[in-house]
N, C-alpha and C positions, 0 to 999 in steps of 0.2 A: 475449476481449473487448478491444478497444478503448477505449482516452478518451484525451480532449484536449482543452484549457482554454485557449479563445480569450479574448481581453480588448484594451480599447481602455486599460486602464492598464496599463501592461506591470510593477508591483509586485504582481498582484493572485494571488489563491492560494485555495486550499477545500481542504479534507481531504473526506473521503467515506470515506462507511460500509456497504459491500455486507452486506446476512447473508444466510448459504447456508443452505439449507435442509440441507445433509449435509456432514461433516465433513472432506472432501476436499481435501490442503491445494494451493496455490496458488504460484505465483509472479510476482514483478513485473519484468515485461522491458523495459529502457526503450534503444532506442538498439541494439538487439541484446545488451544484459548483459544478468544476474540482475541484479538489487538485490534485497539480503537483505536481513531482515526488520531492524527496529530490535535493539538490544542487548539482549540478557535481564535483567530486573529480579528481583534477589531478591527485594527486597522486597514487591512484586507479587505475585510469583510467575507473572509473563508479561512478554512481549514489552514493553519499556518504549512512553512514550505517543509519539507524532508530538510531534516539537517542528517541524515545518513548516519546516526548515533545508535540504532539498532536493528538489527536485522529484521523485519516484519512492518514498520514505520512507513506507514501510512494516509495517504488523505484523499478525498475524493473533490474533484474543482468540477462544484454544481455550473450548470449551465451548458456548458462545454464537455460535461459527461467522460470526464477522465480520473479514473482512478490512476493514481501515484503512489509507488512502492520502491521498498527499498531492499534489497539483497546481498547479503555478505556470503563470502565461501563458506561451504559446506550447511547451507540455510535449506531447509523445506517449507513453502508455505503454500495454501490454497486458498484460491479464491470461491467463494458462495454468495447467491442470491441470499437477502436480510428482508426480515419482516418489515418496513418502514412507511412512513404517513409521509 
């Protein structure tokens, strides 16, 4: 999948909340990288939260099967099925 977040204010940004129906994990390609997922929270016990600090900033909240991302103006990024155990 594709997204990209046009805007006529060029400070502007959204996070977005995909939920998958199956637990198959994903990854976020921005520019031809990976961008990996945000930092692990212990305390949590998951993928710490978006603090919306860059555009591709990402994490995926196991269980509940929702990948979380973060979009600023003029961003391209897609999404991909990932090799994972």
């Amino acid at each position: 999948m594709k997204f990209t977040f046009t805007s006529q204010n060029k400070t502007a940004g959204m996070t977005l909340r995909i939920a998958y129906p199956s637990a198959v994990s994903r990854s976020m390609i921005k520019d031809g990288k990976d961008i990996e997922y945000t930092q692990w929270n212990e305390t949590l016990h998951m993928y710490g939260p978006i603090t919306q600090s860059y555009c591709g900033e990402n994490r995926y909240i196991g269980v509940k099967n929702i990948f979380e991302f973060y979009l600023s103006e003029g961003c391209v990024v897609h999404i991909i099925p990932r090799d994972a155990i």
